[in-house]
DSSP file (Angstrom, degrees, kcal/mol; ACC not computed):
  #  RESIDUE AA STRUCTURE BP1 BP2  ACC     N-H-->O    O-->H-N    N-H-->O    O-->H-N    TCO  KAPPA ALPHA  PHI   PSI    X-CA   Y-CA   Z-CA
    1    1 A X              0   0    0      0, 0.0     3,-0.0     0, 0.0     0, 0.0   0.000 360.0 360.0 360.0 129.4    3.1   -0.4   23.7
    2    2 A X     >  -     0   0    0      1,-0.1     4,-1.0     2,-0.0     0, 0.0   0.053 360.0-117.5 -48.9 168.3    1.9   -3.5   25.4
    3    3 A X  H  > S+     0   0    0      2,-0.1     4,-1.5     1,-0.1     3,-0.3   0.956 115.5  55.0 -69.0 -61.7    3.1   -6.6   23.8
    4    4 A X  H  > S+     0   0    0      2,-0.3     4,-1.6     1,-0.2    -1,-0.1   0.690 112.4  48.4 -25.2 -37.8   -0.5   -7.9   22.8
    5    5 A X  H  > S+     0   0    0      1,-0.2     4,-2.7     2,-0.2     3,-0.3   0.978 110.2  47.5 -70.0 -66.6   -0.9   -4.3   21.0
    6    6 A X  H  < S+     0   0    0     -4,-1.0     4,-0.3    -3,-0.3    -2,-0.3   0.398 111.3  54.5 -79.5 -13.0    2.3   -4.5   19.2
    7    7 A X  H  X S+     0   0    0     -4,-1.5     4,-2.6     2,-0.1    -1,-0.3   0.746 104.1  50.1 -79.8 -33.2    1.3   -8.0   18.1
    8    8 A X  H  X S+     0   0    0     -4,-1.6     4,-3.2    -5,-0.3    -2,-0.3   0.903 107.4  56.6 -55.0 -41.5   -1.8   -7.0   16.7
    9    9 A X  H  X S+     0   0    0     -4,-2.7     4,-2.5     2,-0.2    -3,-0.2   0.967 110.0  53.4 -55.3 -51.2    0.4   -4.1   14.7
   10   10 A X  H >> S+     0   0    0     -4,-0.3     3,-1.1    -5,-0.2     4,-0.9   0.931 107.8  41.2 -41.4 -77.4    2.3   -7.2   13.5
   11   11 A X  H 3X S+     0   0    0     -4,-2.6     4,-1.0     1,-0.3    -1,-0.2   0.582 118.9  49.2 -71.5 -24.2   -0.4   -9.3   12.1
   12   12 A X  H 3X S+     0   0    0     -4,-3.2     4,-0.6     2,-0.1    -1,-0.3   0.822 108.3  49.1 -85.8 -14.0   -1.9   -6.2   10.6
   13   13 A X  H X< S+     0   0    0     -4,-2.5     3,-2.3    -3,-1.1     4,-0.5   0.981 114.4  52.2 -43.7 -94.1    1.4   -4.9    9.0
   14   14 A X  H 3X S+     0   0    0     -4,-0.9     4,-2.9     1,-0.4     5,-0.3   0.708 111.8  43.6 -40.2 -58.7    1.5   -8.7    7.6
   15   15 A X  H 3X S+     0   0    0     -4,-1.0     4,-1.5    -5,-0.3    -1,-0.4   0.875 111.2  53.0 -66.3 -25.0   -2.1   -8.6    6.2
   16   16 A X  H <X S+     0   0    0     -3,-2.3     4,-3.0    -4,-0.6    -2,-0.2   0.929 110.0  50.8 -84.1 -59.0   -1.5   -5.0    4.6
   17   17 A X  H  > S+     0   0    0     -4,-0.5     4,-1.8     2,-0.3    -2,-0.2   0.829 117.4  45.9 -46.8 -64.5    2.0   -6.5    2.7
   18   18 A X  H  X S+     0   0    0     -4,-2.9     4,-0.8     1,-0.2    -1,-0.2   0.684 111.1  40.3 -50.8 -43.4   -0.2   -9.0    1.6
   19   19 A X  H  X S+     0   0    0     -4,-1.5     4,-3.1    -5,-0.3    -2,-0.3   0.875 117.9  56.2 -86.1 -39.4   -3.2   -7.6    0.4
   20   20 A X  H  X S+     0   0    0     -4,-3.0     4,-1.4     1,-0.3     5,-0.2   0.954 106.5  44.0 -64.9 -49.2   -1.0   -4.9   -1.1
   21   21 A X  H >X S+     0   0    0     -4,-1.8     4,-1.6     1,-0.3     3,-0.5   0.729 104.5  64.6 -39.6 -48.4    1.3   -7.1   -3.2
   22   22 A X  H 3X S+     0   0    0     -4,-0.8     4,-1.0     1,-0.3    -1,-0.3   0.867 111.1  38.2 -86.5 -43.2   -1.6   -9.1   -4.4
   23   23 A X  H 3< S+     0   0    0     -4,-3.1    -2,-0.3     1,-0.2    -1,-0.3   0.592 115.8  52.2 -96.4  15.9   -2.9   -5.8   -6.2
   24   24 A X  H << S+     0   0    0     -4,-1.4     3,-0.2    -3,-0.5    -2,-0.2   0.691 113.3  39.5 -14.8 -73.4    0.1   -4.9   -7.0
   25   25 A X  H  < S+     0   0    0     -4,-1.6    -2,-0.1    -5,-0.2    -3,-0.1   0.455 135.9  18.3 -82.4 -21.6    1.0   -8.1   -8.7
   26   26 A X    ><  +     0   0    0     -4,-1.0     3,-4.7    -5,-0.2    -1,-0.2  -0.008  68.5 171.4-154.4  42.0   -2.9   -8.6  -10.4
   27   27 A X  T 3  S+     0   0    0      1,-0.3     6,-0.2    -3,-0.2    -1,-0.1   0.701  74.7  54.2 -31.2 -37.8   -4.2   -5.2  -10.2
   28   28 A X  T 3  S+     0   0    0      1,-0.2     2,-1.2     4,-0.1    -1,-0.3   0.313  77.5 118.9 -89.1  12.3   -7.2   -6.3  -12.5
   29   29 A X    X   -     0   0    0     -3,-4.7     2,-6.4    -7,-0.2     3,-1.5  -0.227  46.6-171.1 -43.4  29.2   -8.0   -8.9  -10.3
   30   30 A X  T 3> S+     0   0    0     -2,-1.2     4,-1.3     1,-0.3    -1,-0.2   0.264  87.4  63.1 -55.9   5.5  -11.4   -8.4   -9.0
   31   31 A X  H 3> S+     0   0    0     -2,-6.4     4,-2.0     2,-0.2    -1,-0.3   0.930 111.2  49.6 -88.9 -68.0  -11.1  -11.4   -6.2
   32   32 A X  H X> S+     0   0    0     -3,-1.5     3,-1.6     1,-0.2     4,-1.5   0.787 107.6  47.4 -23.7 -86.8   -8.2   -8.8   -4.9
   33   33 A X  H 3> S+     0   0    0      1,-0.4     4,-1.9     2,-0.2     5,-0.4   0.631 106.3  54.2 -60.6 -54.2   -9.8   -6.0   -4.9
   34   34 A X  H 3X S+     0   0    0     -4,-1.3     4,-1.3     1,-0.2    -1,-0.4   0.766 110.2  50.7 -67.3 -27.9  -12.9   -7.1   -3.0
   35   35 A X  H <X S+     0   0    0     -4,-2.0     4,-0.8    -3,-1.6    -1,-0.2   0.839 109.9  45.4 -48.6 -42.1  -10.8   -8.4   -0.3
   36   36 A X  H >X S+     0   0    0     -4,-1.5     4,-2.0     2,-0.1     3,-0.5   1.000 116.9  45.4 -66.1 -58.0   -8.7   -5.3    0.3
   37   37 A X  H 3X S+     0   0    0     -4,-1.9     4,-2.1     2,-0.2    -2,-0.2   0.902 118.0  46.4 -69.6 -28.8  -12.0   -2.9    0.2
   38   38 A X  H 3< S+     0   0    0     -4,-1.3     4,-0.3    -5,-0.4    -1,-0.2   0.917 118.2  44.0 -78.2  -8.0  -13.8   -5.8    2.6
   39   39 A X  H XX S+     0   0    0     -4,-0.8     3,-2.0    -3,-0.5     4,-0.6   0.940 110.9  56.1 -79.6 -53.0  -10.4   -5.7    5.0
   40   40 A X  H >< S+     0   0    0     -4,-2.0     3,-0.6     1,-0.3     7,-0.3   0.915 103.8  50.2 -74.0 -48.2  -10.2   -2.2    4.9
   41   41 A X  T 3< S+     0   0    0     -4,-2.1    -1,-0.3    -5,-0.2     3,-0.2   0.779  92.8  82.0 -72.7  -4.2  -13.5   -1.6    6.2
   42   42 A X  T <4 S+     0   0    0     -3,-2.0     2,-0.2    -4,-0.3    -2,-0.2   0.815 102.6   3.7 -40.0 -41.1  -12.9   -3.7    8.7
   43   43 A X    X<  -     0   0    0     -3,-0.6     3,-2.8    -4,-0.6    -1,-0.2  -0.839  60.2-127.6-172.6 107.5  -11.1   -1.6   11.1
   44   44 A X  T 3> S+     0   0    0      1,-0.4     4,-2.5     2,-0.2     3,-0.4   0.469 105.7  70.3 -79.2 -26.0  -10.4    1.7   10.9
   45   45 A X  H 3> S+     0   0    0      2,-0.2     4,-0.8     1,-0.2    -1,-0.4   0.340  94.5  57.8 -59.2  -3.7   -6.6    0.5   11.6
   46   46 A X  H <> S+     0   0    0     -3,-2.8     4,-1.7    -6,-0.2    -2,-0.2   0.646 100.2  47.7 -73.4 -42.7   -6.4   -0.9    8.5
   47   47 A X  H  > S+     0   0    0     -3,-0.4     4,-1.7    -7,-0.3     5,-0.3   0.935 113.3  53.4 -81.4 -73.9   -7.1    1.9    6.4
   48   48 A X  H  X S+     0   0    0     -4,-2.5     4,-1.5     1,-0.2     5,-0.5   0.885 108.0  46.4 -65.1 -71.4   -4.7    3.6    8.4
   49   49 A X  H >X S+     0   0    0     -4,-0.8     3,-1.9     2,-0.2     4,-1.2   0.902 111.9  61.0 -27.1 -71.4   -1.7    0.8    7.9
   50   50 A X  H >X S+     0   0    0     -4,-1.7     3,-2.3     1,-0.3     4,-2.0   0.878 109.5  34.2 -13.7 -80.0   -2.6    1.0    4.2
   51   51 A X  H 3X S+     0   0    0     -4,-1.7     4,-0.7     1,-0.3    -1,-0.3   0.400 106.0  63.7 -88.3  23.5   -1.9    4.3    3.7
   52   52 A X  H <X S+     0   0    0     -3,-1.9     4,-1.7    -4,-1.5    -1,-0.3   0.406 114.0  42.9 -88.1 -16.7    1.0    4.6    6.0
   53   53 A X  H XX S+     0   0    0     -3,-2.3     3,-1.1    -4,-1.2     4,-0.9   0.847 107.0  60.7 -91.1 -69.3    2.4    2.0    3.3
   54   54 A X  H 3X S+     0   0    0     -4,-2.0     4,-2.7     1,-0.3     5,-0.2   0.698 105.7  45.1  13.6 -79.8    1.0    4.0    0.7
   55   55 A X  H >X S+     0   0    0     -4,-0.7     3,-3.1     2,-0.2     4,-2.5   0.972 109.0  55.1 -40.8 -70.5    3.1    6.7    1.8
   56   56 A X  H <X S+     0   0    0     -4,-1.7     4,-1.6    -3,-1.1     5,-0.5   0.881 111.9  46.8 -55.3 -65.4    6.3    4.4    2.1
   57   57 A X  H 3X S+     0   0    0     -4,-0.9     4,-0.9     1,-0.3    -1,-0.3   0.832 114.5  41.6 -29.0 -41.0    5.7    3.3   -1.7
   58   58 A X  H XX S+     0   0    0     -3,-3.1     4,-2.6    -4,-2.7     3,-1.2   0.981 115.1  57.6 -79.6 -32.1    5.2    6.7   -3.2
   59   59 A X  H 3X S+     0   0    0     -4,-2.5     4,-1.5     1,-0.3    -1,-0.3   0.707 112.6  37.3 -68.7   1.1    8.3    8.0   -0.7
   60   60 A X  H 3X S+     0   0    0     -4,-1.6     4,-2.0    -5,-0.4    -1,-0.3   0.646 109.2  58.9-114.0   4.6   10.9    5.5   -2.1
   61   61 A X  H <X S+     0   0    0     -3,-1.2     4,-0.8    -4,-0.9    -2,-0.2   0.640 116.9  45.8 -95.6 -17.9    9.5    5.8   -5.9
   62   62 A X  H  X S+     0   0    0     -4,-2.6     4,-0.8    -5,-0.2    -2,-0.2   0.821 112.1  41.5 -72.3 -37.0   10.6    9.6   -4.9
   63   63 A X  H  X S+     0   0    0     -4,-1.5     4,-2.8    -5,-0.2    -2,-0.2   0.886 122.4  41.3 -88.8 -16.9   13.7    9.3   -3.4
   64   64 A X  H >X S+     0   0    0     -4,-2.0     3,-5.0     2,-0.2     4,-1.2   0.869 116.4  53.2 -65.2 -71.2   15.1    6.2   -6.4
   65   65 A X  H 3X>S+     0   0    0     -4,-0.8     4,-0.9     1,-0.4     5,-0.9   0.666 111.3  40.0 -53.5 -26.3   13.5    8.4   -8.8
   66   66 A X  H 3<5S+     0   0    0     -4,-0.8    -1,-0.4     1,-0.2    -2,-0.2   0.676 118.1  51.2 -89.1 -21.3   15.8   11.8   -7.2
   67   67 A X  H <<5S+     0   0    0     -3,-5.0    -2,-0.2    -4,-2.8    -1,-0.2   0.335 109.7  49.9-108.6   9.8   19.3    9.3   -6.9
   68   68 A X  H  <5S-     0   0    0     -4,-1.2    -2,-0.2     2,-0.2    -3,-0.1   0.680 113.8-124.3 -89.0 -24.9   18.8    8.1  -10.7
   69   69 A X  T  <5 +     0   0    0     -4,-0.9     2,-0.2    -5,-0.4    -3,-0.2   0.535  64.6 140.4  96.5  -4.2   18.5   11.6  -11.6
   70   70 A X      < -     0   0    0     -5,-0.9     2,-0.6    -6,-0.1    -1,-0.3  -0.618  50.3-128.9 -66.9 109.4   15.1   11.0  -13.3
   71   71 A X    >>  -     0   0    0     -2,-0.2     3,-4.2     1,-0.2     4,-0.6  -0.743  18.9-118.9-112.6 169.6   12.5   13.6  -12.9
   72   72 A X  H >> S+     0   0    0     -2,-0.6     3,-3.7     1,-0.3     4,-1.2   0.730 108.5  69.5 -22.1 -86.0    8.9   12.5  -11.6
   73   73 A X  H 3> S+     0   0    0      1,-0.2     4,-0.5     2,-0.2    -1,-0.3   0.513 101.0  41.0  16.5 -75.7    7.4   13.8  -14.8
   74   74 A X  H <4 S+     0   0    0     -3,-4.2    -1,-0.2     1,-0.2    -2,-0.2   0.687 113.6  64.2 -81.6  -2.3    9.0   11.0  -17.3
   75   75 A X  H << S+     0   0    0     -3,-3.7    -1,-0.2    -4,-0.6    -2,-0.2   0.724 105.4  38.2 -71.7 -28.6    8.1    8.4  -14.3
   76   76 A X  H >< S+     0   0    0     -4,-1.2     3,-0.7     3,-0.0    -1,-0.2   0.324  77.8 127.4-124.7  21.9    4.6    8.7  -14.4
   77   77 A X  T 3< S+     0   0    0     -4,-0.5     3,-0.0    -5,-0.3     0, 0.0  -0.206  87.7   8.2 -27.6 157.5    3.8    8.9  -18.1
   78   78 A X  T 3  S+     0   0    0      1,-0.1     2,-0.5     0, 0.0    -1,-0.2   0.565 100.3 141.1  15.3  54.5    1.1    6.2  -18.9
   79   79 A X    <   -     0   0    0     -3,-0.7     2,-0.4     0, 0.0    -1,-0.1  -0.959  54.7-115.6-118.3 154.7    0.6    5.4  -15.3
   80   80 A X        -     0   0    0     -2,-0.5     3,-0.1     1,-0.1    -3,-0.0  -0.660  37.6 -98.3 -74.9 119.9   -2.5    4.6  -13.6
   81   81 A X        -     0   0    0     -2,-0.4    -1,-0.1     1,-0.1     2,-0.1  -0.017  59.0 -91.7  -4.9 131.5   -4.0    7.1  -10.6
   82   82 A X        -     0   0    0      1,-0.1    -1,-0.1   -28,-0.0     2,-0.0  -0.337  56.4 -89.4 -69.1 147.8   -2.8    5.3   -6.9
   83   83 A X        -     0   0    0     -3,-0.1     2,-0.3    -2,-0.1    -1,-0.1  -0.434  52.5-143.5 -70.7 167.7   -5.4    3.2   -6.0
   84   84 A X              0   0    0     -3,-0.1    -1,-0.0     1,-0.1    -3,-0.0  -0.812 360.0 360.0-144.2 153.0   -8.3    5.4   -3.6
   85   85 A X              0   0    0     -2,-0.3    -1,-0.1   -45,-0.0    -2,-0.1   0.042 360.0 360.0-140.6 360.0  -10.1    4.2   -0.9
Protein backbone atom coordinates (compact mmCIF):
# COMPACT_ATOMS: atom_id res chain seq x y z
CA UNK A 1 0.00 0.00 0.00
CA UNK A 2 1.36 3.37 -1.06
CA UNK A 3 2.01 5.63 1.76
CA UNK A 4 -0.64 8.32 0.56
CA UNK A 5 -3.26 5.30 0.58
CA UNK A 6 -2.37 4.08 3.91
CA UNK A 7 -2.59 7.70 5.12
CA UNK A 8 -5.94 8.17 3.89
CA UNK A 9 -6.80 4.56 5.93
CA UNK A 10 -5.44 6.54 8.86
CA UNK A 11 -7.50 9.58 8.75
CA UNK A 12 -10.47 7.45 7.99
CA UNK A 13 -9.87 4.89 10.88
CA UNK A 14 -9.50 8.30 13.07
CA UNK A 15 -12.89 9.69 11.80
CA UNK A 16 -14.69 6.18 12.25
CA UNK A 17 -13.30 6.11 16.25
CA UNK A 18 -14.68 9.32 16.44
CA UNK A 19 -17.95 9.34 14.99
CA UNK A 20 -18.38 5.96 16.71
CA UNK A 21 -17.63 6.95 20.34
CA UNK A 22 -19.75 10.02 19.97
CA UNK A 23 -22.80 7.56 19.47
CA UNK A 24 -21.71 5.47 21.69
CA UNK A 25 -21.30 8.00 24.33
CA UNK A 26 -24.86 10.14 23.38
CA UNK A 27 -26.66 7.59 21.40
CA UNK A 28 -29.81 9.95 21.46
CA UNK A 29 -27.98 12.60 20.17
CA UNK A 30 -29.53 13.56 16.88
CA UNK A 31 -26.45 16.14 15.94
CA UNK A 32 -24.47 12.55 16.09
CA UNK A 33 -26.38 10.71 14.21
CA UNK A 34 -26.78 13.05 11.32
CA UNK A 35 -23.14 13.31 11.02
CA UNK A 36 -22.32 9.56 10.98
CA UNK A 37 -25.34 8.81 8.29
CA UNK A 38 -23.89 12.18 6.22
CA UNK A 39 -20.04 10.70 6.65
CA UNK A 40 -21.10 7.40 5.78
CA UNK A 41 -22.51 8.31 2.65
CA UNK A 42 -19.71 9.95 1.79
CA UNK A 43 -17.57 7.24 0.59
CA UNK A 44 -18.22 3.96 0.21
CA UNK A 45 -14.91 3.43 2.39
CA UNK A 46 -16.50 4.60 5.15
CA UNK A 47 -19.32 2.38 5.48
CA UNK A 48 -16.91 -0.24 5.00
CA UNK A 49 -14.35 1.04 8.07
CA UNK A 50 -17.59 1.33 10.10
CA UNK A 51 -18.53 -2.02 9.94
CA UNK A 52 -15.15 -3.57 10.01
CA UNK A 53 -15.27 -1.76 13.65
CA UNK A 54 -18.62 -2.93 14.05
CA UNK A 55 -17.27 -6.33 13.78
CA UNK A 56 -14.32 -5.55 16.19
CA UNK A 57 -16.94 -4.37 18.92
CA UNK A 58 -19.38 -7.22 18.71
CA UNK A 59 -16.06 -9.68 18.49
CA UNK A 60 -14.51 -8.52 21.78
CA UNK A 61 -18.12 -8.20 23.62
CA UNK A 62 -17.91 -12.15 22.46
CA UNK A 63 -14.75 -13.15 23.38
CA UNK A 64 -14.97 -10.98 27.32
CA UNK A 65 -18.38 -12.27 27.38
CA UNK A 66 -16.85 -16.34 26.71
CA UNK A 67 -13.57 -15.54 29.40
CA UNK A 68 -16.10 -14.24 32.21
CA UNK A 69 -18.04 -17.32 31.69
CA UNK A 70 -21.24 -15.28 30.96
CA UNK A 71 -23.47 -16.53 28.20
CA UNK A 72 -24.57 -13.97 25.42
CA UNK A 73 -28.21 -14.48 26.40
CA UNK A 74 -27.98 -12.63 30.02
CA UNK A 75 -25.65 -9.90 28.04
CA UNK A 76 -28.09 -8.66 25.81
CA UNK A 77 -31.24 -8.58 27.96
CA UNK A 78 -32.71 -4.93 27.65
CA UNK A 79 -30.33 -3.95 24.97
CA UNK A 80 -30.92 -1.92 22.02
CA UNK A 81 -30.58 -3.54 18.17
CA UNK A 82 -26.72 -2.45 16.79
CA UNK A 83 -27.17 0.51 15.13
CA UNK A 84 -28.06 -0.24 10.94
CA UNK A 85 -27.02 1.63 8.22
Amino acid sequence: MDEQRENDMDLIWDRTLELFIKIHDCPDNPEHRDNLVRWLNEDPAHLKAFNELGQIWISTGIALAREIGRPLDDLEKDQPPLMMH
